[in-house]
N, CA and C atoms as an extended XYZ file, in Angstrom:
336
Properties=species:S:1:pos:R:3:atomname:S:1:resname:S:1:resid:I:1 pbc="F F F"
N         0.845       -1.178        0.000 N   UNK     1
C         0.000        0.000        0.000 CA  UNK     1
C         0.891        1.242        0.000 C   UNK     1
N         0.616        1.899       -0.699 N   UNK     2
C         1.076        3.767       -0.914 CA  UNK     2
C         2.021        4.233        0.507 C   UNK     2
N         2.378        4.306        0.814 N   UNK     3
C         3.510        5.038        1.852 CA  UNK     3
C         2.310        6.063        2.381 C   UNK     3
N         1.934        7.177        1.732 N   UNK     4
C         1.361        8.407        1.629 CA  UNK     4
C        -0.456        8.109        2.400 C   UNK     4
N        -0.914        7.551        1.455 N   UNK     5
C        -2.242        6.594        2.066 CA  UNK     5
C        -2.126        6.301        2.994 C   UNK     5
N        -0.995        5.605        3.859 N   UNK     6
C        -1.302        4.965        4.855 CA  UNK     6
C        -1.016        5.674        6.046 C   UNK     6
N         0.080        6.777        6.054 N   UNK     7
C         0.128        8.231        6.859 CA  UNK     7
C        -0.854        8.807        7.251 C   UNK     7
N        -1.807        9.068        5.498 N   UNK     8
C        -2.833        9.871        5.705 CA  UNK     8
C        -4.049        9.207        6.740 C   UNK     8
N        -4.521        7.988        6.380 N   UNK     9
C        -5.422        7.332        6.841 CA  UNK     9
C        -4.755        7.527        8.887 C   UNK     9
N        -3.605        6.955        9.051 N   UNK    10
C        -3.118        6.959       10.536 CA  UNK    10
C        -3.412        8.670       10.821 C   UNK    10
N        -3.028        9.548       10.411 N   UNK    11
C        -3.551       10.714       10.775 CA  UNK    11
C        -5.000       11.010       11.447 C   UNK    11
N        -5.968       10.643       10.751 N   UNK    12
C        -7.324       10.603       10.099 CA  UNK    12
C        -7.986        9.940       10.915 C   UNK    12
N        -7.747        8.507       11.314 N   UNK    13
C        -8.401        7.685       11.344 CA  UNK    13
C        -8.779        7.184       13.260 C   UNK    13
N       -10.073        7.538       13.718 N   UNK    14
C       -10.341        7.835       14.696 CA  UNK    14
C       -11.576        6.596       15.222 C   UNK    14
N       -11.650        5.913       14.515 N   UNK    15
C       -13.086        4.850       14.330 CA  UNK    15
C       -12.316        3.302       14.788 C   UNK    15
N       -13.172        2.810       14.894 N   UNK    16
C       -13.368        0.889       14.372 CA  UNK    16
C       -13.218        0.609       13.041 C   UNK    16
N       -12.332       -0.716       12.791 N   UNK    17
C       -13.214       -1.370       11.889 CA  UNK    17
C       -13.364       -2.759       12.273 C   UNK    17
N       -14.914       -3.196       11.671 N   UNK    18
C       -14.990       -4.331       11.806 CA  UNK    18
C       -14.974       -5.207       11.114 C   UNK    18
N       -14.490       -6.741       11.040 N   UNK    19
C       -14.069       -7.889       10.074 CA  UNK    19
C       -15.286       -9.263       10.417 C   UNK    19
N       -15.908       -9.154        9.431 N   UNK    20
C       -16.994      -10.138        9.589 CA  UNK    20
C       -16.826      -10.784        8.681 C   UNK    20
N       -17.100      -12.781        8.577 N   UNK    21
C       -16.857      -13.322        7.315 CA  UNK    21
C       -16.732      -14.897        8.008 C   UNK    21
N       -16.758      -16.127        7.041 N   UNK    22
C       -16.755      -17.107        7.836 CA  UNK    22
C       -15.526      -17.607        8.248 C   UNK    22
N       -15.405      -18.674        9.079 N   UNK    23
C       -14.367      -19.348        9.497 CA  UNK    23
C       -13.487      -19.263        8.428 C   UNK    23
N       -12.592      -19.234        8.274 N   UNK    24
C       -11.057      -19.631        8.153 CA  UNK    24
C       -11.365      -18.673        6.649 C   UNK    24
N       -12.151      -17.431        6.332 N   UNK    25
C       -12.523      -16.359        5.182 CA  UNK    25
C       -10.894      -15.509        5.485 C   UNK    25
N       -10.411      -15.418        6.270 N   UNK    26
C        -8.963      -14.537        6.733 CA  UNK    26
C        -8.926      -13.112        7.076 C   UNK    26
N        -9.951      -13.343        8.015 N   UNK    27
C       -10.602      -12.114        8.928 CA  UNK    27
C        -9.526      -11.735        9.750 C   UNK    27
N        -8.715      -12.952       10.885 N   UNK    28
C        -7.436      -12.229       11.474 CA  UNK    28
C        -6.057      -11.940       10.467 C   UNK    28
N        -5.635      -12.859        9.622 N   UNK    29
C        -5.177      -12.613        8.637 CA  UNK    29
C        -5.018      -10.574        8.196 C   UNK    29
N        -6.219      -10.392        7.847 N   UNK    30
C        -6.148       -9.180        7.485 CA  UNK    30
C        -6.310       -8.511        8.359 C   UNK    30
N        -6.823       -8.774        9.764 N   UNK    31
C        -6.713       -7.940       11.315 CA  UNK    31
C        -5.331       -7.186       11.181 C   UNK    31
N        -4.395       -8.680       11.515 N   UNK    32
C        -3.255       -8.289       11.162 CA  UNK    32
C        -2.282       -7.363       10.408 C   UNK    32
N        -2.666       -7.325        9.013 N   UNK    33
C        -2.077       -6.751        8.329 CA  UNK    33
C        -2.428       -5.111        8.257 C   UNK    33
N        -3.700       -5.196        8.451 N   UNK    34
C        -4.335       -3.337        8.503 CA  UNK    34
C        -4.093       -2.910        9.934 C   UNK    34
N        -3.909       -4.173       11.174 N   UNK    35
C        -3.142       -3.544       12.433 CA  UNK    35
C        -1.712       -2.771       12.059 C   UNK    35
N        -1.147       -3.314       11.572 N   UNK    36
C         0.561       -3.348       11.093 CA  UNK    36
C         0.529       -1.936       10.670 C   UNK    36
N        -0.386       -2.018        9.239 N   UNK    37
C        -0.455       -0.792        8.516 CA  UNK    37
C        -0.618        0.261        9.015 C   UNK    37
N        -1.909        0.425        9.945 N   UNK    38
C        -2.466        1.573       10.395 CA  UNK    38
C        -2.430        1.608       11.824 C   UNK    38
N        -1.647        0.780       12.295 N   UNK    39
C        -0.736        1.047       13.887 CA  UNK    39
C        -2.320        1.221       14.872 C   UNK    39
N        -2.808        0.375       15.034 N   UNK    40
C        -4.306       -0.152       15.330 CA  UNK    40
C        -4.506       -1.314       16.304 C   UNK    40
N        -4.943       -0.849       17.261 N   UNK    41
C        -5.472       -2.528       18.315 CA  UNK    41
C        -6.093       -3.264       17.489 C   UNK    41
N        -5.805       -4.935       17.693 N   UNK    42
C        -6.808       -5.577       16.987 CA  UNK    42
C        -7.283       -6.592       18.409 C   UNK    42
N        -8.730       -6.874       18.361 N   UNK    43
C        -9.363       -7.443       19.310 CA  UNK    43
C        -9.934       -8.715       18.271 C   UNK    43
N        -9.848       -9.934       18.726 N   UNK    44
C        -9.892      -11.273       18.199 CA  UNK    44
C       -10.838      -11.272       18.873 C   UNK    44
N       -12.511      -11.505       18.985 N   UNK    45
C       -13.692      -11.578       20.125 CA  UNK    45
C       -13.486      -13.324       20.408 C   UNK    45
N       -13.378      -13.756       19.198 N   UNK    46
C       -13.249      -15.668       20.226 CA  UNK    46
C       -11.751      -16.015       20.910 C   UNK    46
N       -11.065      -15.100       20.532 N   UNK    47
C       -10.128      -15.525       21.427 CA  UNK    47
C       -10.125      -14.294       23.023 C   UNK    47
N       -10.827      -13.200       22.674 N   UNK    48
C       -10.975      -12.586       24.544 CA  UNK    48
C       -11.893      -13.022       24.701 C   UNK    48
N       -13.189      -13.707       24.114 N   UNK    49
C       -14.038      -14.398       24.975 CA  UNK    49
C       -13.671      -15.217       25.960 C   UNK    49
N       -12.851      -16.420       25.308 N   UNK    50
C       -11.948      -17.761       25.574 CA  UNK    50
C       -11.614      -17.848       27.128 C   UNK    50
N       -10.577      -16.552       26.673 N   UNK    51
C        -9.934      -15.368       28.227 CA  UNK    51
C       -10.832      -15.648       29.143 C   UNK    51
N       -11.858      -14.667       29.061 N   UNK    52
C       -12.372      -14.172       29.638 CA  UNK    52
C       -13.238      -14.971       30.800 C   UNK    52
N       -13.434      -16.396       29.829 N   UNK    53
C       -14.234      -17.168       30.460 CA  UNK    53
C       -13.687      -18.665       30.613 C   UNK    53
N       -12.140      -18.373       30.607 N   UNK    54
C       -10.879      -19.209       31.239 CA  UNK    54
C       -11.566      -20.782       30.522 C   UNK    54
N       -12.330      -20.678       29.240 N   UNK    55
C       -12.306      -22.336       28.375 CA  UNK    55
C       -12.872      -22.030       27.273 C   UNK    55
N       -12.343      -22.911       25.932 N   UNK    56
C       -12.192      -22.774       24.597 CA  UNK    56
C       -13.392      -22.399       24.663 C   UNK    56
N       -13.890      -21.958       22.902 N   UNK    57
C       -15.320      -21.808       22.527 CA  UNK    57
C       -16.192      -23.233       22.510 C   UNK    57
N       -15.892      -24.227       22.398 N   UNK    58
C       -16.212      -25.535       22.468 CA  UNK    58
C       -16.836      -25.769       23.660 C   UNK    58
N       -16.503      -25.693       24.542 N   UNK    59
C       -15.930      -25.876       25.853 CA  UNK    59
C       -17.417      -24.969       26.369 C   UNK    59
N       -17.312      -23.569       25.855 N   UNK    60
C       -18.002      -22.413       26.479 CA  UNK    60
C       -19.800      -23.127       25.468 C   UNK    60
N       -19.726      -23.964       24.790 N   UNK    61
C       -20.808      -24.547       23.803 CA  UNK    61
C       -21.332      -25.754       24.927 C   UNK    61
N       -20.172      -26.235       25.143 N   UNK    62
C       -20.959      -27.348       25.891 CA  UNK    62
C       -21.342      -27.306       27.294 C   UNK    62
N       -20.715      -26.619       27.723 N   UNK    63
C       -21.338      -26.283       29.327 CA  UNK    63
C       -22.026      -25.681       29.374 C   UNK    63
N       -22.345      -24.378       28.805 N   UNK    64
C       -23.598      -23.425       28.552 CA  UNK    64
C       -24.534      -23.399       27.338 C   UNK    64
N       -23.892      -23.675       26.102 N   UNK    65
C       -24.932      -23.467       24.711 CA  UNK    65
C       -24.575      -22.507       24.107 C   UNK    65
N       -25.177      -22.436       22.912 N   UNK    66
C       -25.375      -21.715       22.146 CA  UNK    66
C       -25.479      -19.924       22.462 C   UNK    66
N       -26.739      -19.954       23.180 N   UNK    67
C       -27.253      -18.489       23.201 CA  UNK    67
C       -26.693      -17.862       24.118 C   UNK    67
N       -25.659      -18.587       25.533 N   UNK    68
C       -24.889      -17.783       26.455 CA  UNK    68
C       -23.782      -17.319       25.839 C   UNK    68
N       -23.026      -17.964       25.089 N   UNK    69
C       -22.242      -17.685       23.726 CA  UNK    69
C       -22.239      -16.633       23.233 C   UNK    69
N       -23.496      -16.591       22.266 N   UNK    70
C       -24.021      -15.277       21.771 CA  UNK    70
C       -24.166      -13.834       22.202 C   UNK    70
N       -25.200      -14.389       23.634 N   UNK    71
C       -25.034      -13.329       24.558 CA  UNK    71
C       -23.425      -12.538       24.925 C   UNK    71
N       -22.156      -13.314       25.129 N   UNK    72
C       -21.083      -12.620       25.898 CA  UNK    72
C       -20.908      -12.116       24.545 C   UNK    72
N       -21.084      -12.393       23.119 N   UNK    73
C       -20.631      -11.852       22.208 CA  UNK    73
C       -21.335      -10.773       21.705 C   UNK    73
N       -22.631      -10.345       21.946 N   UNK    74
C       -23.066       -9.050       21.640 CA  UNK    74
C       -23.095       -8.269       22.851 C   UNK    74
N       -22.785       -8.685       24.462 N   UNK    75
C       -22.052       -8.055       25.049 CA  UNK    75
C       -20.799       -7.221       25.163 C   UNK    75
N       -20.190       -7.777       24.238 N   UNK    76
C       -18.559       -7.621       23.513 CA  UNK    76
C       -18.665       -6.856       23.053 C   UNK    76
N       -19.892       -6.816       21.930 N   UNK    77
C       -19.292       -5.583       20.972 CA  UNK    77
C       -20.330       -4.591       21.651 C   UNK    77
N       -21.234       -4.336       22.253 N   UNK    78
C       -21.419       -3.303       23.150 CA  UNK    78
C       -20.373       -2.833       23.712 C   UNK    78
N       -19.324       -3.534       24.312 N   UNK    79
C       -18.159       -3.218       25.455 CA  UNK    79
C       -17.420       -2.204       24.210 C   UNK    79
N       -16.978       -2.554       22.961 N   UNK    80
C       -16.098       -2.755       21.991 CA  UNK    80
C       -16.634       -1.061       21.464 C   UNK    80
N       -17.850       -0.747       21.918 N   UNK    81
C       -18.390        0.586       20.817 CA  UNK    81
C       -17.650        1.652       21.694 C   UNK    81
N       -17.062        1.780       22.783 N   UNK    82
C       -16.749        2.792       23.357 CA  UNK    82
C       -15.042        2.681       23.220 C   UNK    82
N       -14.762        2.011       22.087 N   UNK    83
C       -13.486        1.840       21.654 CA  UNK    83
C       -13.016        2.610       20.561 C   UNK    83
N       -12.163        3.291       20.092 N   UNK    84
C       -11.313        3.959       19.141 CA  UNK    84
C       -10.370        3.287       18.742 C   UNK    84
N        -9.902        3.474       17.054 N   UNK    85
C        -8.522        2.858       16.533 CA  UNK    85
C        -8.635        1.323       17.244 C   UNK    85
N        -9.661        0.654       16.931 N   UNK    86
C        -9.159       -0.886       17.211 CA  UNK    86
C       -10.118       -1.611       15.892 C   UNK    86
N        -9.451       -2.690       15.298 N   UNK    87
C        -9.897       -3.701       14.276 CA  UNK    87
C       -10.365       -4.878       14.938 C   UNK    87
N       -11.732       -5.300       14.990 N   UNK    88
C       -12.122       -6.137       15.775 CA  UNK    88
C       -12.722       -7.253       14.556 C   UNK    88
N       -11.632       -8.349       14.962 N   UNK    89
C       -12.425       -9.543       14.634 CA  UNK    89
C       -12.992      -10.743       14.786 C   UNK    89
N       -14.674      -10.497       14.458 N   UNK    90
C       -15.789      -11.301       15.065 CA  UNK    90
C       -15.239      -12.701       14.753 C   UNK    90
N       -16.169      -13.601       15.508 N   UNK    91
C       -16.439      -14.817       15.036 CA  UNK    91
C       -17.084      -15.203       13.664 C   UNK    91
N       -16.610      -16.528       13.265 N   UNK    92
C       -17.430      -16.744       12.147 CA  UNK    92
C       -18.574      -16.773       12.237 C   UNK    92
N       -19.129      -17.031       13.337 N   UNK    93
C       -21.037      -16.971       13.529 CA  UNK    93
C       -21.297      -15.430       13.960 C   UNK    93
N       -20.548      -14.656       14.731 N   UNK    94
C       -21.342      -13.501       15.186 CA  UNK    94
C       -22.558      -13.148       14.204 C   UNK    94
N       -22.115      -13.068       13.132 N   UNK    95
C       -23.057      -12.311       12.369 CA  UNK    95
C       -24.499      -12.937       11.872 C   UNK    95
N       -24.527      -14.301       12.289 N   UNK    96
C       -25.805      -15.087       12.493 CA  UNK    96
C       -26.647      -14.746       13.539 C   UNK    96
N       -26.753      -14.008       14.138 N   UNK    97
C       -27.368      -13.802       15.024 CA  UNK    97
C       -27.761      -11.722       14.725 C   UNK    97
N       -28.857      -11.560       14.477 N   UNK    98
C       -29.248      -10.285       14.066 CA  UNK    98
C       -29.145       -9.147       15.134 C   UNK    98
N       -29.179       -9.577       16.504 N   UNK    99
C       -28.612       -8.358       17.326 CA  UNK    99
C       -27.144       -8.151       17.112 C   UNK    99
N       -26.444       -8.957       16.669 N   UNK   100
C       -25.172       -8.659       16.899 CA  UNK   100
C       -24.820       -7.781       15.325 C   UNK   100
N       -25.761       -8.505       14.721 N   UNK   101
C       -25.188       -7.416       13.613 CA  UNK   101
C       -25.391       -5.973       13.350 C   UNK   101
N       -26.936       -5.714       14.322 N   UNK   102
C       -27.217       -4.624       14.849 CA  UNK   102
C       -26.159       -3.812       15.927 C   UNK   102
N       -25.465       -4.401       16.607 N   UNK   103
C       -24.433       -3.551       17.318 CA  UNK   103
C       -23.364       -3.604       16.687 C   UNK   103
N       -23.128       -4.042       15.169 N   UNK   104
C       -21.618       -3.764       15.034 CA  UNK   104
C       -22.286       -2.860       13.772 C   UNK   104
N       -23.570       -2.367       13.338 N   UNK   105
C       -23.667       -1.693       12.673 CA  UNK   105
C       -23.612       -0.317       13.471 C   UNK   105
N       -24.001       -0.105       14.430 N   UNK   106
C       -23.064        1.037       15.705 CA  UNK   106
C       -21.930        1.412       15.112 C   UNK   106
N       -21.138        0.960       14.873 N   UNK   107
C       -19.506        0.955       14.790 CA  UNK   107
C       -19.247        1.446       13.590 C   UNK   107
N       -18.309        2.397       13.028 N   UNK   108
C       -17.849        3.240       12.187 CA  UNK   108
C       -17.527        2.540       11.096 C   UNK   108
N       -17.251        1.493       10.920 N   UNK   109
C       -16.913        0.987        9.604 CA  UNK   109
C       -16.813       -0.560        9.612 C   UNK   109
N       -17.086       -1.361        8.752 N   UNK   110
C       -17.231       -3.133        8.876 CA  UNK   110
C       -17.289       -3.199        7.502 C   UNK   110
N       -16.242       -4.305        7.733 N   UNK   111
C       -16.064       -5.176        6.207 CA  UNK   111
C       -16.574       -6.757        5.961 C   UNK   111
N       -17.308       -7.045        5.498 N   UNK   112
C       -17.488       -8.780        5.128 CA  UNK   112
C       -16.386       -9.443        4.155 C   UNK   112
């Protein structure tokens, strides 16, 4: 990318973005690379869920289900809207679930 572009944008650039898309689509992949670029937090939501709730997503499926799942994850990106300069990328399901796509439409910018 342009030297110049990517100054300008780091100058500029005061928002979210968000990375929605399915499993293994290369959502952190490109977290990564537009972190690098544009000197940007990137927040992985299944892996600070994971954290957060000290066992895999599997793990967080079978002891609780589905919809407690869901729930910490449109909790997340509620938490996530009072955030600046960070690239957050969802799960491959977040976006199955229509509240959640409603709170990351909150958020300044999202890519599929």
């Amino acid at each position: 990318m342009n030297e110049l572009m990517i100054k300008k944008f780091r100058e500029s650039c005061d928002y979210n973005i968000v990375l929605i898309g399915f499993m293994g689509a290369g959502k952190s992949t490109v977290a990564r690379t537009l972190g690098e670029w544009f000197d940007m937090e990137i927040v992985e939501m299944d892996e600070l869920i994971s954290d957060r709730q000290r066992m895999s997503i599997p793990e967080i499926f079978e002891k609780h289900g589905e919809e407690y799942f869901r729930n910490l994850e449109t909790n997340l990106l509620i938490e996530l809207q009072k955030t600046s300069r960070t690239i957050i990328s969802c799960g491959g399901g977040a976006a199955m679930r229509s509240q959640n796509v409603s709170e990351m439409k909150k958020m300044d910018m999202w890519f599929c």
